[in-house]
N, C-alpha and C positions, 0 to 999 in steps of 0.2 A: 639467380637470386630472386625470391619473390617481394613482390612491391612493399608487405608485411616487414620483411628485416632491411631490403633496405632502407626502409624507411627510419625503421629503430637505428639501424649505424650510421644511420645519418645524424640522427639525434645525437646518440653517442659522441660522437667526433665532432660534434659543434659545440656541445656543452663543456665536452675536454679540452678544445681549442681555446673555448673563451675562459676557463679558468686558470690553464697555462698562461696568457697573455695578461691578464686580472692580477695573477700571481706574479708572473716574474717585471709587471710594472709596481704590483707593493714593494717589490727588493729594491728594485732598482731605486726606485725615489726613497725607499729608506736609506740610498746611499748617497742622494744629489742627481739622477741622473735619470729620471723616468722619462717613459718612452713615449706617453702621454701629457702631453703641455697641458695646466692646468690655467687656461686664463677665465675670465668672463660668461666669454660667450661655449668653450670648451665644455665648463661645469653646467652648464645650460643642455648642451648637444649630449651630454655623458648622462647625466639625470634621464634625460626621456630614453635614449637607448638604454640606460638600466631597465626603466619601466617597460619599454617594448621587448626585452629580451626577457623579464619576468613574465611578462602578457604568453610571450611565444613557449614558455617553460612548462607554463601551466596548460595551456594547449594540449604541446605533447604529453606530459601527462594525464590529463584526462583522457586523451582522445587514443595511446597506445597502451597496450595491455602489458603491461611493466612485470609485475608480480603475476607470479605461478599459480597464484588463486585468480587474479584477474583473464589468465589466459584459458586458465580452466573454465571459469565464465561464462568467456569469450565462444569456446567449444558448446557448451550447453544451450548458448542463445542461438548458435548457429544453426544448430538439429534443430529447435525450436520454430526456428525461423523456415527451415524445409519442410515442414509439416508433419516431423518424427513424433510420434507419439511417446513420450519419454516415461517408463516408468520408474518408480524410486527404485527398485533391484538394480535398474539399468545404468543410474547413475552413479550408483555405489559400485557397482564394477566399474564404470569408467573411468572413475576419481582412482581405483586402485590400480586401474593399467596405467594410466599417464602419471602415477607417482613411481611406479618400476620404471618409467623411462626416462625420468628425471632421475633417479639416483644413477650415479656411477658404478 
């Protein structure tokens, strides 16, 4: 697995972890019984970890190529960055081959 995806299912699986836990503490204490003690200093610790876990959110989103236009992008700055001489023919086929490999 390359450091590219594991990196995205890393993302994945933490963003899905903390919404699972997020979620099933709204249940719970909408029943009397959350899993997260809400005292003082709790809503204190909870506040900055919201805002460090948003900090970390926007991160990954800027910084991984999320969207199929973004990784297309991602592709074109790369050639770019090799010192391919890109011309527009070339990247209108390229947009049409990486769109056949993304449909099913």
């Amino acid at each position: 697995m390359s450091y590219k995806k594991l990196k995205t299912y890393a993302a994945k699986l933490s963003s899905g972890l903390i919404l699972c836990i997020s979620t099933l503490n709204s249940i719970l204490a909408a029943f009397g019984q959350p899993i997260i003690q809400a005292n003082e200093d709790t809503l204190n610790y909870s506040i900055l970890l919201i805002l460090t876990l948003l900090s970390v959110a926007y991160r990954i989103w800027k910084n991984c190529n999320v969207t199929p236009a973004s990784k297309m992008a991602q592709l074109y700055l790369d050639a770019l960055k090799q010192g391919n001489m890109i011309k527009l023919s070339h990247v209108h086929a390229f947009v049409l081959q990486q769109l056949k490999k993304d449909v099913p």
